[in-house]
mmCIF file of the N, C-alpha and C atoms, coordinates in Angstrom:
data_MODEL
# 
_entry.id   MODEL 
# 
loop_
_atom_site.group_PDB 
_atom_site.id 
_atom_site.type_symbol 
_atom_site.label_atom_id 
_atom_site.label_alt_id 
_atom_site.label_comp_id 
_atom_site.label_asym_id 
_atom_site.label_entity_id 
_atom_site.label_seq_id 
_atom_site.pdbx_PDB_ins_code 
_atom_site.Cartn_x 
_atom_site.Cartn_y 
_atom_site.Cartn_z 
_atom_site.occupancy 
_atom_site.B_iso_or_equiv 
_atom_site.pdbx_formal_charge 
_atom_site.auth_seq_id 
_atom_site.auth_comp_id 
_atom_site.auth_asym_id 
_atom_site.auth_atom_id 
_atom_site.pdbx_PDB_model_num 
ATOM 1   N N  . UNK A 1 1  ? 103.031 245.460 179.040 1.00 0.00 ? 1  UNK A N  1 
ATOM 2   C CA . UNK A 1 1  ? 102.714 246.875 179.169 1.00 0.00 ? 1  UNK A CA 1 
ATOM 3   C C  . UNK A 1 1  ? 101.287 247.145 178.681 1.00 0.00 ? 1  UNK A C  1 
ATOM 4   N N  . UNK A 1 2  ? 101.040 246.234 177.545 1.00 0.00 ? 2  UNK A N  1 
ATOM 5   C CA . UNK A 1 2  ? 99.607  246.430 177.300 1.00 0.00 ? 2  UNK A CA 1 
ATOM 6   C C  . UNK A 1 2  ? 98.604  246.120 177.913 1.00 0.00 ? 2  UNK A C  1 
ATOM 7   N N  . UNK A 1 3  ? 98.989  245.254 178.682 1.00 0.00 ? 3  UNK A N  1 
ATOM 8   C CA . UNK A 1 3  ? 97.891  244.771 180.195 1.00 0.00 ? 3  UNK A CA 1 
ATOM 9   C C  . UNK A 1 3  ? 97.791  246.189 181.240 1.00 0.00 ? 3  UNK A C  1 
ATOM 10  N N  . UNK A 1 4  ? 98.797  246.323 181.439 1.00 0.00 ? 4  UNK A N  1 
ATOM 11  C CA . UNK A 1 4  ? 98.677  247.794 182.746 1.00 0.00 ? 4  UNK A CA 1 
ATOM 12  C C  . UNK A 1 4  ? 97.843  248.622 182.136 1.00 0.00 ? 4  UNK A C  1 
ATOM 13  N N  . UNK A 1 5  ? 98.082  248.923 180.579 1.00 0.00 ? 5  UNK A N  1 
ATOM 14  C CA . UNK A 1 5  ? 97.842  249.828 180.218 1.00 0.00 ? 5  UNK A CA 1 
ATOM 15  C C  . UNK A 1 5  ? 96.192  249.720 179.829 1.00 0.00 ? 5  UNK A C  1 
ATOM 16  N N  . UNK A 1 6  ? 95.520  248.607 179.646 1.00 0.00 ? 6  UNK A N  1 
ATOM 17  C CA . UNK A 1 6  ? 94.011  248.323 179.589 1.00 0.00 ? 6  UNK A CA 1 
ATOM 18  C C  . UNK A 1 6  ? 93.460  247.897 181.371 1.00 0.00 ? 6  UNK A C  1 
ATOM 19  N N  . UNK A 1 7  ? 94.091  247.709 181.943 1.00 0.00 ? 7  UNK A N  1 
ATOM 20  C CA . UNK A 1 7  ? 94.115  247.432 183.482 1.00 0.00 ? 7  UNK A CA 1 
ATOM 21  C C  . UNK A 1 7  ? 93.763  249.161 183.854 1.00 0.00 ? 7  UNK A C  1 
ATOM 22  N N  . UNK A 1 8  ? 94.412  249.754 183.746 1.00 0.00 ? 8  UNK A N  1 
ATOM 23  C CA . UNK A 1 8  ? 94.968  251.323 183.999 1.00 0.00 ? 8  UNK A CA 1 
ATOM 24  C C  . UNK A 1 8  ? 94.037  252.157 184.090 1.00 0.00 ? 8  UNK A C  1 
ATOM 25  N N  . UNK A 1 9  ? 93.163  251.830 182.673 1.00 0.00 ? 9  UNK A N  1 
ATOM 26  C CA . UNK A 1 9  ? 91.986  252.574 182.049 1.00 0.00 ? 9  UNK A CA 1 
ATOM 27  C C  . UNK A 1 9  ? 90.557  251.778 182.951 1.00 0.00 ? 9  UNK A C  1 
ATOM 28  N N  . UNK A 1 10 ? 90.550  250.594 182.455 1.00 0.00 ? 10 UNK A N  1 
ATOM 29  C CA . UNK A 1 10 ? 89.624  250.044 183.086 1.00 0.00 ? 10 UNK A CA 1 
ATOM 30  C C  . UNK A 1 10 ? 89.439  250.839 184.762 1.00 0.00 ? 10 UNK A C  1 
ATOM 31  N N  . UNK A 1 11 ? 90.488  250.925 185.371 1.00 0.00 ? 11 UNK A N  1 
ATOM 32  C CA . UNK A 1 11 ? 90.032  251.698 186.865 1.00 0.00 ? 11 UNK A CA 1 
ATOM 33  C C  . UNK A 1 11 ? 89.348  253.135 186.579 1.00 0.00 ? 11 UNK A C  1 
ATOM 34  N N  . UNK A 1 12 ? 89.807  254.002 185.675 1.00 0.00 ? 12 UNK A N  1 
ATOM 35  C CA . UNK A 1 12 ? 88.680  255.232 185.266 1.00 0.00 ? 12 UNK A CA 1 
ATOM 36  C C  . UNK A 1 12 ? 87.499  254.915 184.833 1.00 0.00 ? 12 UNK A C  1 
ATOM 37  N N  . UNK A 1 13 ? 87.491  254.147 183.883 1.00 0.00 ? 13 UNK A N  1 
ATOM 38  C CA . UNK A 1 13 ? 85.944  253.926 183.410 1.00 0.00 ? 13 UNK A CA 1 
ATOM 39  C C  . UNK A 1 13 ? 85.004  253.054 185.084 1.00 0.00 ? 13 UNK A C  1 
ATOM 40  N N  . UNK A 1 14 ? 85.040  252.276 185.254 1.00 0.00 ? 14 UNK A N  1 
ATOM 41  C CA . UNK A 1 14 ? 85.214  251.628 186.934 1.00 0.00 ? 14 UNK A CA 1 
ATOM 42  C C  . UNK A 1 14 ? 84.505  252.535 187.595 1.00 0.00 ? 14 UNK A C  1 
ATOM 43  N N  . UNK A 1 15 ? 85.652  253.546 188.161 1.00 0.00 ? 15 UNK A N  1 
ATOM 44  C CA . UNK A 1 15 ? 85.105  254.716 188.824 1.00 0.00 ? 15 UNK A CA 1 
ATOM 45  C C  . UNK A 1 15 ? 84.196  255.779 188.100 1.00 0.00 ? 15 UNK A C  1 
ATOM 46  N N  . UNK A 1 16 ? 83.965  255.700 187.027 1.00 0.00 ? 16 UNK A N  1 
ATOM 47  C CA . UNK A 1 16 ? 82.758  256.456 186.387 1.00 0.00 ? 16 UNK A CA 1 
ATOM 48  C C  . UNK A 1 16 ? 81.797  255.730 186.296 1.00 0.00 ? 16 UNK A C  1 
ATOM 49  N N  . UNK A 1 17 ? 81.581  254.613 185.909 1.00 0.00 ? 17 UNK A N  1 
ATOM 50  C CA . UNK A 1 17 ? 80.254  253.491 186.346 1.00 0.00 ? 17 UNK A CA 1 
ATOM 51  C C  . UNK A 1 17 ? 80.113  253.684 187.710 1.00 0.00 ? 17 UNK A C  1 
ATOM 52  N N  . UNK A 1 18 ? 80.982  253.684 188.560 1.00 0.00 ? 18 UNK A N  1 
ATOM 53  C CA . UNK A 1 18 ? 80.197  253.715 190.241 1.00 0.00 ? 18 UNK A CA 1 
ATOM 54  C C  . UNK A 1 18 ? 79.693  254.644 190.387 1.00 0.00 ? 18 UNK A C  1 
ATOM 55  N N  . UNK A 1 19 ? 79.954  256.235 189.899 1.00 0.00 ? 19 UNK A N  1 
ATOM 56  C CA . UNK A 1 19 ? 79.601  257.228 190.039 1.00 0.00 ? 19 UNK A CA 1 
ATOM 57  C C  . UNK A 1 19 ? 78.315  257.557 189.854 1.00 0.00 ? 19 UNK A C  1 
ATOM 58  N N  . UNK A 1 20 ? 78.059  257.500 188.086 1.00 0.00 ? 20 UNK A N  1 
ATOM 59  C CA . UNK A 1 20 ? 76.806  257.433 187.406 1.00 0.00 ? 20 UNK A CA 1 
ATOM 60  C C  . UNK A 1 20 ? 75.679  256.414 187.882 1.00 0.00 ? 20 UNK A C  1 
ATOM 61  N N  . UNK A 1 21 ? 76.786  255.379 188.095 1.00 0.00 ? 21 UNK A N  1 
ATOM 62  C CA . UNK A 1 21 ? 75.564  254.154 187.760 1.00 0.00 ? 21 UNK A CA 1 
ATOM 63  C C  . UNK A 1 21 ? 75.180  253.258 188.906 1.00 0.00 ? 21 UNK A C  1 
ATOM 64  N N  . UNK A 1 22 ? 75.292  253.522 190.547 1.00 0.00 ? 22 UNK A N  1 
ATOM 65  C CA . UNK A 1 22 ? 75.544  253.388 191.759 1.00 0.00 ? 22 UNK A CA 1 
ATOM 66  C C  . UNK A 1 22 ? 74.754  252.076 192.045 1.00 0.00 ? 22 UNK A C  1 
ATOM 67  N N  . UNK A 1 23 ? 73.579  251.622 191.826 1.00 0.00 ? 23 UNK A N  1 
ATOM 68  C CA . UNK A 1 23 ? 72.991  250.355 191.543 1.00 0.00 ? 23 UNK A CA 1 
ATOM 69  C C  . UNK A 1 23 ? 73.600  249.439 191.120 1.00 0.00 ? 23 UNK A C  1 
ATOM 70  N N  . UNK A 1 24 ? 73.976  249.689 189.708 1.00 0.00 ? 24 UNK A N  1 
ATOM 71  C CA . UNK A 1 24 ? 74.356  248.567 189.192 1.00 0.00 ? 24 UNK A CA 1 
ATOM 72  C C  . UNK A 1 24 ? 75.985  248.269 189.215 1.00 0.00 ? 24 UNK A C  1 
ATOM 73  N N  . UNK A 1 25 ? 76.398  249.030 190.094 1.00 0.00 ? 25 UNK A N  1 
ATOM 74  C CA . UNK A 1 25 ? 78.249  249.008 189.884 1.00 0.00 ? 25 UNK A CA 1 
ATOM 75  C C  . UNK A 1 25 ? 78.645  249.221 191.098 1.00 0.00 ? 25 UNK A C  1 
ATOM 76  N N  . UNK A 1 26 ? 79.505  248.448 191.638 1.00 0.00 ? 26 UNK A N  1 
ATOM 77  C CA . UNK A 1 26 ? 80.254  248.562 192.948 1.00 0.00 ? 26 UNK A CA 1 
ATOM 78  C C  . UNK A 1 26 ? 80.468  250.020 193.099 1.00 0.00 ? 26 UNK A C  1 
ATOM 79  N N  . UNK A 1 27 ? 80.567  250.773 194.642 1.00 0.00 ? 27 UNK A N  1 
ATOM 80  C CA . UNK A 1 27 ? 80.833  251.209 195.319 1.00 0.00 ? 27 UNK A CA 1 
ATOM 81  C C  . UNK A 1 27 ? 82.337  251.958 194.937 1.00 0.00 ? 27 UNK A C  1 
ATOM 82  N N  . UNK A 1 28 ? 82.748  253.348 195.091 1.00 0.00 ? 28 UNK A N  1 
ATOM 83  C CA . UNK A 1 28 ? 83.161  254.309 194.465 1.00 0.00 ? 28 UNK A CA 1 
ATOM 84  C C  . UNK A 1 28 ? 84.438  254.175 195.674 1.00 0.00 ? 28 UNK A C  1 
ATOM 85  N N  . UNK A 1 29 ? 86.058  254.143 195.388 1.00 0.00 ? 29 UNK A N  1 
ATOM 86  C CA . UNK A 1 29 ? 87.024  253.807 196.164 1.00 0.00 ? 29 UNK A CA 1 
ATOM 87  C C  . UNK A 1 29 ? 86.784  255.631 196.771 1.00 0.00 ? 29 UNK A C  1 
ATOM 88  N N  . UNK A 1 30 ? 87.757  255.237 197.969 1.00 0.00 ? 30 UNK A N  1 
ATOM 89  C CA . UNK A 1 30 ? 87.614  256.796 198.523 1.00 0.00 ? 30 UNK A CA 1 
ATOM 90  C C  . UNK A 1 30 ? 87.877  257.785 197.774 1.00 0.00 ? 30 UNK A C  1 
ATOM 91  N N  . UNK A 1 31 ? 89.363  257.410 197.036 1.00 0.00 ? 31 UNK A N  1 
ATOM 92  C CA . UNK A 1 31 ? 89.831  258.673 196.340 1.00 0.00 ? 31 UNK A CA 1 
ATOM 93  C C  . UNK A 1 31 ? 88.863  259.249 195.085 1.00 0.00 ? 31 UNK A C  1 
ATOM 94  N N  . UNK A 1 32 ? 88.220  258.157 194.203 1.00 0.00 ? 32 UNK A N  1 
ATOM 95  C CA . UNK A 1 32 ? 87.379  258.944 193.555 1.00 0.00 ? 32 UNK A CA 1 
ATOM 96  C C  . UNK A 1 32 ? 85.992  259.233 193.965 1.00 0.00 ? 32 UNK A C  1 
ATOM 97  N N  . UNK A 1 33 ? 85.846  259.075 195.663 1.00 0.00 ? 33 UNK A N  1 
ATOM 98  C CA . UNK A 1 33 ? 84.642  259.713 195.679 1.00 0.00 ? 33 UNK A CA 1 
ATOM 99  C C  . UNK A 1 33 ? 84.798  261.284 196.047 1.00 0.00 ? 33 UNK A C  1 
ATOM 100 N N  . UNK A 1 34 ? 86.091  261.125 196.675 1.00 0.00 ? 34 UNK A N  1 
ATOM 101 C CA . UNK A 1 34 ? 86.391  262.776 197.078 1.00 0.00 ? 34 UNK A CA 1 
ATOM 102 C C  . UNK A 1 34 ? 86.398  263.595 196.081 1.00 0.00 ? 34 UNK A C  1 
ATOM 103 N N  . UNK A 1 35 ? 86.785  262.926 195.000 1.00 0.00 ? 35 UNK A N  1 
ATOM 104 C CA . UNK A 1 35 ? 87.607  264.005 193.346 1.00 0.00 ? 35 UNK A CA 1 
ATOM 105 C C  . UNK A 1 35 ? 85.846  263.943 192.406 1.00 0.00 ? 35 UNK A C  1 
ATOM 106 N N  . UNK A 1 36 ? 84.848  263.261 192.959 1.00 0.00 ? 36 UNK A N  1 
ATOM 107 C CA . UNK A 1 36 ? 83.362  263.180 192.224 1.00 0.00 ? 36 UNK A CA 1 
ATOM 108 C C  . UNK A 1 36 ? 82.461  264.248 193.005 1.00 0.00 ? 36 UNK A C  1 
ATOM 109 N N  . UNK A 1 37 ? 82.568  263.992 194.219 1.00 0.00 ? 37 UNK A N  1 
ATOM 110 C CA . UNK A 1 37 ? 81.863  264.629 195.066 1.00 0.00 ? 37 UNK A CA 1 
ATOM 111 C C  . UNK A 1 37 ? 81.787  265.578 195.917 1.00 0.00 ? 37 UNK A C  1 
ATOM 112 N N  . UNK A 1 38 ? 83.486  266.546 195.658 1.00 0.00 ? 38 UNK A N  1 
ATOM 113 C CA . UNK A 1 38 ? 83.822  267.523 196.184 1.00 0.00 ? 38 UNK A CA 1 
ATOM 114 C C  . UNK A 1 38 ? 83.447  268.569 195.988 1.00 0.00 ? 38 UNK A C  1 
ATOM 115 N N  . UNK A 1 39 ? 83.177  268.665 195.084 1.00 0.00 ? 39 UNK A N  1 
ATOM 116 C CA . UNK A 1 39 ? 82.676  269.572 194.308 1.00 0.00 ? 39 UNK A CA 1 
ATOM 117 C C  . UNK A 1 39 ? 81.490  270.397 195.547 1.00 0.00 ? 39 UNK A C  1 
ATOM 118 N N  . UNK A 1 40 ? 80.500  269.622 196.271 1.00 0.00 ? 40 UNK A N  1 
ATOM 119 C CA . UNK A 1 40 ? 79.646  270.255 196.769 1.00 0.00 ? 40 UNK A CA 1 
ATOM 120 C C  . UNK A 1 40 ? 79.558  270.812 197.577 1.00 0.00 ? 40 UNK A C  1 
ATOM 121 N N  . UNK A 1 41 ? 81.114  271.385 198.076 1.00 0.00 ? 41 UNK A N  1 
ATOM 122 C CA . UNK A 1 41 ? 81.171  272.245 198.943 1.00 0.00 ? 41 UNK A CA 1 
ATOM 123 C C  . UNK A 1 41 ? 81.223  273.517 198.325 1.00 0.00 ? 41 UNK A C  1 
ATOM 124 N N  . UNK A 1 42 ? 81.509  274.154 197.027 1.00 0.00 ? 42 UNK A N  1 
ATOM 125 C CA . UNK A 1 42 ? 81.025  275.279 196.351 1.00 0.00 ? 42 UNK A CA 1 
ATOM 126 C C  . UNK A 1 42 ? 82.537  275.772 196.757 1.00 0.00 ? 42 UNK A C  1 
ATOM 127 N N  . UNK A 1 43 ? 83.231  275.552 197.311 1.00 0.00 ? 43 UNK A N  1 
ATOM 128 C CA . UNK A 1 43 ? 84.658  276.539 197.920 1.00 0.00 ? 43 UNK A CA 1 
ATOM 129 C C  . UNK A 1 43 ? 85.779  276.166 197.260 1.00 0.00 ? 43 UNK A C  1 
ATOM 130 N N  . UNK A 1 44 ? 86.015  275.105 196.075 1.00 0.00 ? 44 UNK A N  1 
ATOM 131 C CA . UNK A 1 44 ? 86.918  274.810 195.253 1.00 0.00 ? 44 UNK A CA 1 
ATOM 132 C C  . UNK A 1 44 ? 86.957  275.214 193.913 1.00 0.00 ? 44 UNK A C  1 
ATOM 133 N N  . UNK A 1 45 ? 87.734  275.667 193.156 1.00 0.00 ? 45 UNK A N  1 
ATOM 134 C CA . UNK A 1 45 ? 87.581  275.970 191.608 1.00 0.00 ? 45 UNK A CA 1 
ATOM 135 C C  . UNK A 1 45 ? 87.947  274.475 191.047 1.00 0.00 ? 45 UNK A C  1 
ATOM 136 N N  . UNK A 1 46 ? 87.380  275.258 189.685 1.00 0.00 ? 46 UNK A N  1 
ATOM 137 C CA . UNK A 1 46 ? 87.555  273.865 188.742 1.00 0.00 ? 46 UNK A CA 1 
ATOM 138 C C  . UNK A 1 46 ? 89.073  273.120 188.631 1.00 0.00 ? 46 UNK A C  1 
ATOM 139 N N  . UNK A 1 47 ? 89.809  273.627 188.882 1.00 0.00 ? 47 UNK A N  1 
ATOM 140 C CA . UNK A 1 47 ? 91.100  272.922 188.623 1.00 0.00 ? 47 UNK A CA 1 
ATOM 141 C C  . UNK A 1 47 ? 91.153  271.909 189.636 1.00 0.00 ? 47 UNK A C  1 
ATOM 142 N N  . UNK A 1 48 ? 90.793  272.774 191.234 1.00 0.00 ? 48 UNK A N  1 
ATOM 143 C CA . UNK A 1 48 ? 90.846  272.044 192.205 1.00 0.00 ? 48 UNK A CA 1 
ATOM 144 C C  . UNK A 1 48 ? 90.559  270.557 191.570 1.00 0.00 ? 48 UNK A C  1 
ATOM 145 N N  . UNK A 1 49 ? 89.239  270.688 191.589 1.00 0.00 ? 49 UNK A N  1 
ATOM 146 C CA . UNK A 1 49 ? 88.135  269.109 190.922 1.00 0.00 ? 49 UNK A CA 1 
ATOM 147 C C  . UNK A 1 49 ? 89.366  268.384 189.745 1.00 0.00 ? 49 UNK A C  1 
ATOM 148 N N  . UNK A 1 50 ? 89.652  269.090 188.990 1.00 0.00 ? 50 UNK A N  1 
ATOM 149 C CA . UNK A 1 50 ? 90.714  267.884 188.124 1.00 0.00 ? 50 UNK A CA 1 
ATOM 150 C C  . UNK A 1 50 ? 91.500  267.410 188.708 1.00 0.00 ? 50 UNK A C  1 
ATOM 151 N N  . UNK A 1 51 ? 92.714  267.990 189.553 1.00 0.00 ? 51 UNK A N  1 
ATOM 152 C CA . UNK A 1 51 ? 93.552  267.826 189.983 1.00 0.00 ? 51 UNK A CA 1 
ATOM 153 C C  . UNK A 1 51 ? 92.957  266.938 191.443 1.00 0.00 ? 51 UNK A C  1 
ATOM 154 N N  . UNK A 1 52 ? 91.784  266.773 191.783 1.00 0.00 ? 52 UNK A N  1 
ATOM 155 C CA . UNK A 1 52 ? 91.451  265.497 192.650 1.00 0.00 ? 52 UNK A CA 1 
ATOM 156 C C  . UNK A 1 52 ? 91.425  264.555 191.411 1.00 0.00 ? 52 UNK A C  1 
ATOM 157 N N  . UNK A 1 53 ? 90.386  264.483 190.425 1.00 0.00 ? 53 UNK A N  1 
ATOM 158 C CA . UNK A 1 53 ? 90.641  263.395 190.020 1.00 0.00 ? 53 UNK A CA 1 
ATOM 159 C C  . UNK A 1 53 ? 92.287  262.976 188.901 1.00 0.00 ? 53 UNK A C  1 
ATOM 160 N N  . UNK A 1 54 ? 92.965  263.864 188.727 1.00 0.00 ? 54 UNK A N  1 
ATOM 161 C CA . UNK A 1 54 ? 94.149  262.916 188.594 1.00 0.00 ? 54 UNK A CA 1 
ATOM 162 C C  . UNK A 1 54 ? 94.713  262.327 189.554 1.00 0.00 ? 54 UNK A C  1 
ATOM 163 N N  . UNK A 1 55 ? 94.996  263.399 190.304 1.00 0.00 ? 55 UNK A N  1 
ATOM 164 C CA . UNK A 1 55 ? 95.622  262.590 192.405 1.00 0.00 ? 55 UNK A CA 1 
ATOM 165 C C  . UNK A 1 55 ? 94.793  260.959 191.916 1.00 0.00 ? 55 UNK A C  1 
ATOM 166 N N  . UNK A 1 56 ? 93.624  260.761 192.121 1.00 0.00 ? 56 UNK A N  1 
ATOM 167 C CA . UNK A 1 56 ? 92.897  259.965 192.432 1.00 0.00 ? 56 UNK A CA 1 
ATOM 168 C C  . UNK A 1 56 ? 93.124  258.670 191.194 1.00 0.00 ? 56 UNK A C  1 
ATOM 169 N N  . UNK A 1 57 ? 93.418  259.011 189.933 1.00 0.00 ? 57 UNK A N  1 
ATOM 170 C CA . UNK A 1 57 ? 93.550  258.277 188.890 1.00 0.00 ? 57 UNK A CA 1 
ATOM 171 C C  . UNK A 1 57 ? 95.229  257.406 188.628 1.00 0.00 ? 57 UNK A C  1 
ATOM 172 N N  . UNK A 1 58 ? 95.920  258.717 188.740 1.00 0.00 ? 58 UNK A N  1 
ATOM 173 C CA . UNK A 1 58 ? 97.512  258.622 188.855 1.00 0.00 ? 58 UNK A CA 1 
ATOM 174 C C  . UNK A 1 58 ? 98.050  257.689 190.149 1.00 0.00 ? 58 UNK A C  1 
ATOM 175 N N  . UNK A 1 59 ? 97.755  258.449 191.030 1.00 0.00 ? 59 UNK A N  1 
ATOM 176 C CA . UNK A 1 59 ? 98.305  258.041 192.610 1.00 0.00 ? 59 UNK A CA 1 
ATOM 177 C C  . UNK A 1 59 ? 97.720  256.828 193.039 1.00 0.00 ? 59 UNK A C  1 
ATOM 178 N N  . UNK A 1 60 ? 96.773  256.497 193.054 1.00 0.00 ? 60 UNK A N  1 
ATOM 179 C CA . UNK A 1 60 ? 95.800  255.798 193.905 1.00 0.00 ? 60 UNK A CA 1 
ATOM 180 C C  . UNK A 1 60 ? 95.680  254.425 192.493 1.00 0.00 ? 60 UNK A C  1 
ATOM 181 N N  . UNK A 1 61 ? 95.184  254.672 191.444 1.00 0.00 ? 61 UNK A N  1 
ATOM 182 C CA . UNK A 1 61 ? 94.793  253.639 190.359 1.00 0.00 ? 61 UNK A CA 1 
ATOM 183 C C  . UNK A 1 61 ? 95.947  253.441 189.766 1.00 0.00 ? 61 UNK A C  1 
ATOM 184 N N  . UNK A 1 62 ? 97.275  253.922 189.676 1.00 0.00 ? 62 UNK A N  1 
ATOM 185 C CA . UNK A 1 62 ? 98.335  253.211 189.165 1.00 0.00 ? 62 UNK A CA 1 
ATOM 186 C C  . UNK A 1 62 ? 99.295  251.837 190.208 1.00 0.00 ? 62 UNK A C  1 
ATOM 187 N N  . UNK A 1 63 ? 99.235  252.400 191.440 1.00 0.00 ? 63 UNK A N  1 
ATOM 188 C CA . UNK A 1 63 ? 99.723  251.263 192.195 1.00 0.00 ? 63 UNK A CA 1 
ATOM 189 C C  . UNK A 1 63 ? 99.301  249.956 192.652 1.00 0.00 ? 63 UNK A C  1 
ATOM 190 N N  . UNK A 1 64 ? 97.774  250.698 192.718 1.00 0.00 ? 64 UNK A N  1 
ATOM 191 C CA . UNK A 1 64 ? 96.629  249.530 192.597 1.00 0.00 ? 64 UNK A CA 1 
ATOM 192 C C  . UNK A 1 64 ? 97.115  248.253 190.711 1.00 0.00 ? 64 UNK A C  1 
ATOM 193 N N  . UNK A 1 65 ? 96.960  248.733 190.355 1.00 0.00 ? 65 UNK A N  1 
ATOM 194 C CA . UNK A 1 65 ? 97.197  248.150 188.678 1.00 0.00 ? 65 UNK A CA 1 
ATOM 195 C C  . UNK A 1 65 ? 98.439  247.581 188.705 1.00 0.00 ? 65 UNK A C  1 
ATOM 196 N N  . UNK A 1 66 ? 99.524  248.040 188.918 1.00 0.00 ? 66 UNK A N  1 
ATOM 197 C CA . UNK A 1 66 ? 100.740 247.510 189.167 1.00 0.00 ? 66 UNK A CA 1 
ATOM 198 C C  . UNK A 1 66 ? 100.649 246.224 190.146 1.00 0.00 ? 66 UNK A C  1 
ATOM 199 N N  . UNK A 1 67 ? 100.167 246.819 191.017 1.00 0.00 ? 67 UNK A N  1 
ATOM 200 C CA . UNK A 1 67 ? 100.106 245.212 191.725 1.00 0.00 ? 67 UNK A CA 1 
ATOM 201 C C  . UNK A 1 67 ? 99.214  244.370 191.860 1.00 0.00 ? 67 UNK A C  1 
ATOM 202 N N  . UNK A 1 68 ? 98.031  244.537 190.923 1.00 0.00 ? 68 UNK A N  1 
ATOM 203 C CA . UNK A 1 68 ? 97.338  243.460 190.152 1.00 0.00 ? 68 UNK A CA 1 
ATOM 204 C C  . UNK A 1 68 ? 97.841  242.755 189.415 1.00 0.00 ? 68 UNK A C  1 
ATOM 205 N N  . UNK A 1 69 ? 98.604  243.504 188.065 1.00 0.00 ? 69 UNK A N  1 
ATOM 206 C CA . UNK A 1 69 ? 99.303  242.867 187.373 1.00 0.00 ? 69 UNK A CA 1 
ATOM 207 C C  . UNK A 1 69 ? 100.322 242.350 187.206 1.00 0.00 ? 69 UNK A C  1 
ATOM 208 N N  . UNK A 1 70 ? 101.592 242.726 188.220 1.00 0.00 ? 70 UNK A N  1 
ATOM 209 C CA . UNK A 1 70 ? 102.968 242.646 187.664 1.00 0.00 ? 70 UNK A CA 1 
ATOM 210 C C  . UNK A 1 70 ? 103.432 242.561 189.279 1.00 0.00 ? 70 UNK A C  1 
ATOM 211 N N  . UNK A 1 71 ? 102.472 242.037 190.289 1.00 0.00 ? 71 UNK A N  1 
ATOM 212 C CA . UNK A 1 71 ? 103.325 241.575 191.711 1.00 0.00 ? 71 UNK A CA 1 
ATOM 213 C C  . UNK A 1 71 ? 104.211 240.894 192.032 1.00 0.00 ? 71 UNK A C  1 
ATOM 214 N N  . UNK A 1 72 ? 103.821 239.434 191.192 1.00 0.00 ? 72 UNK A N  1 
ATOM 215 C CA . UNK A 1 72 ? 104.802 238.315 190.905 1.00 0.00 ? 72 UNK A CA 1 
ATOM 216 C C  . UNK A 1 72 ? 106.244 238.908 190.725 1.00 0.00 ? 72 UNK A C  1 
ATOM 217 N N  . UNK A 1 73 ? 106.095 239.881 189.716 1.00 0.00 ? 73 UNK A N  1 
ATOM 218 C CA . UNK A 1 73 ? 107.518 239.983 188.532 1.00 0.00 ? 73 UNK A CA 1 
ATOM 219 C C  . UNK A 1 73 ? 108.019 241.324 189.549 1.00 0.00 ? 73 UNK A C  1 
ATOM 220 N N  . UNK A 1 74 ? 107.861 241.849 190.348 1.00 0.00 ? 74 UNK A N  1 
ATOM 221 C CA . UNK A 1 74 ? 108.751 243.587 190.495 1.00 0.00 ? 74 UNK A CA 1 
ATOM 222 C C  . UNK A 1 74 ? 109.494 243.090 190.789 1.00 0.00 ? 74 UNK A C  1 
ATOM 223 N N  . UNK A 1 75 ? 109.980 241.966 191.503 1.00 0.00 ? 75 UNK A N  1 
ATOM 224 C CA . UNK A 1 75 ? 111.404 241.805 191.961 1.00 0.00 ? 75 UNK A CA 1 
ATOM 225 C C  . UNK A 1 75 ? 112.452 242.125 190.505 1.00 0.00 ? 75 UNK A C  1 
ATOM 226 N N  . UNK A 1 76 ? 111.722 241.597 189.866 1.00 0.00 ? 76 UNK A N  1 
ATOM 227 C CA . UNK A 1 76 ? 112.681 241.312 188.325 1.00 0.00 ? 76 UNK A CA 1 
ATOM 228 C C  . UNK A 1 76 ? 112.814 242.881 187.532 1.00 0.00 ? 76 UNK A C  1 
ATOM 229 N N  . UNK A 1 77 ? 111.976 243.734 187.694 1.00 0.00 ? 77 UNK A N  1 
ATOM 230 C CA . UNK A 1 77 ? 112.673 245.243 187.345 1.00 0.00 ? 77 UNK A CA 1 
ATOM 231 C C  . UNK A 1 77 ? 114.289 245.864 188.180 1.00 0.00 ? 77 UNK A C  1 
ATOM 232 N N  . UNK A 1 78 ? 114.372 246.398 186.867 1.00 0.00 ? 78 UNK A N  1 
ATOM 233 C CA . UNK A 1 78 ? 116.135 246.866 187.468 1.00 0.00 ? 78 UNK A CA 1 
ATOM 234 C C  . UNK A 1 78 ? 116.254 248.677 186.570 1.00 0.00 ? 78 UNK A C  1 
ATOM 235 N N  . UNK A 1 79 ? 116.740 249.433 187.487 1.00 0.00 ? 79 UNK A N  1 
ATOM 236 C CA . UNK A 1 79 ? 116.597 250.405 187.099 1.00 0.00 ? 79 UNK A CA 1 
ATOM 237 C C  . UNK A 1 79 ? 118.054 250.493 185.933 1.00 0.00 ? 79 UNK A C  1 
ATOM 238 N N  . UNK A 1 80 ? 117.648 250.906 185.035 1.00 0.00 ? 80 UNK A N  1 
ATOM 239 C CA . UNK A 1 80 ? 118.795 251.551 183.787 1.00 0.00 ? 80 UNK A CA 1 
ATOM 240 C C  . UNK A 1 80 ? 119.495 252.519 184.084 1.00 0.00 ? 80 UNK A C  1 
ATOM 241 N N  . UNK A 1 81 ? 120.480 252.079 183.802 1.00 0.00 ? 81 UNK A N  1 
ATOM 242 C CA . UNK A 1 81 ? 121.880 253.035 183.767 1.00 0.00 ? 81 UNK A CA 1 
ATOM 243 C C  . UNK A 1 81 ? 122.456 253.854 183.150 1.00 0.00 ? 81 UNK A C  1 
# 
């Protein structure tokens, strides 16, 4: 769990180096370029903008992480009773 969970983070910080730092850091996945760069249409409020980047952090960077880390093993999860 402590792997996902430094795996997890690492994809936010990730997508904030691509953002800021576009030279020196790979290329910004779609979802956080929409939730970085939406903004410049002037027609969204601020919540809008968070709520892209959780969509984008939650949705998109947790399944990604999961199946970096733990592809091998999902067969072996079992839901509790």
């Amino acid at each position: 769990m402590g792997e996902l969970d430094v795996a997890f983070a690492r994809r936010y910080f990730n997508a904030l180096n691509a953002y800021f730092y576009p030279d020196d850091c790979r290329g910004l996945t779609f979802p956080w370029e929409v939730a970085f760069v939406g903004d410049q249409d002037g027609q969204a409020i601020i919540l809008q903008h968070m709520m892209a980047g959780l969509n984008a952090h939650i949705t998109f960077d947790s399944g990604i992480t999961v199946l970096a880390i733990a592809a091998n093993t999902l067969d072996t999860l079992a839901v509790e009773r």
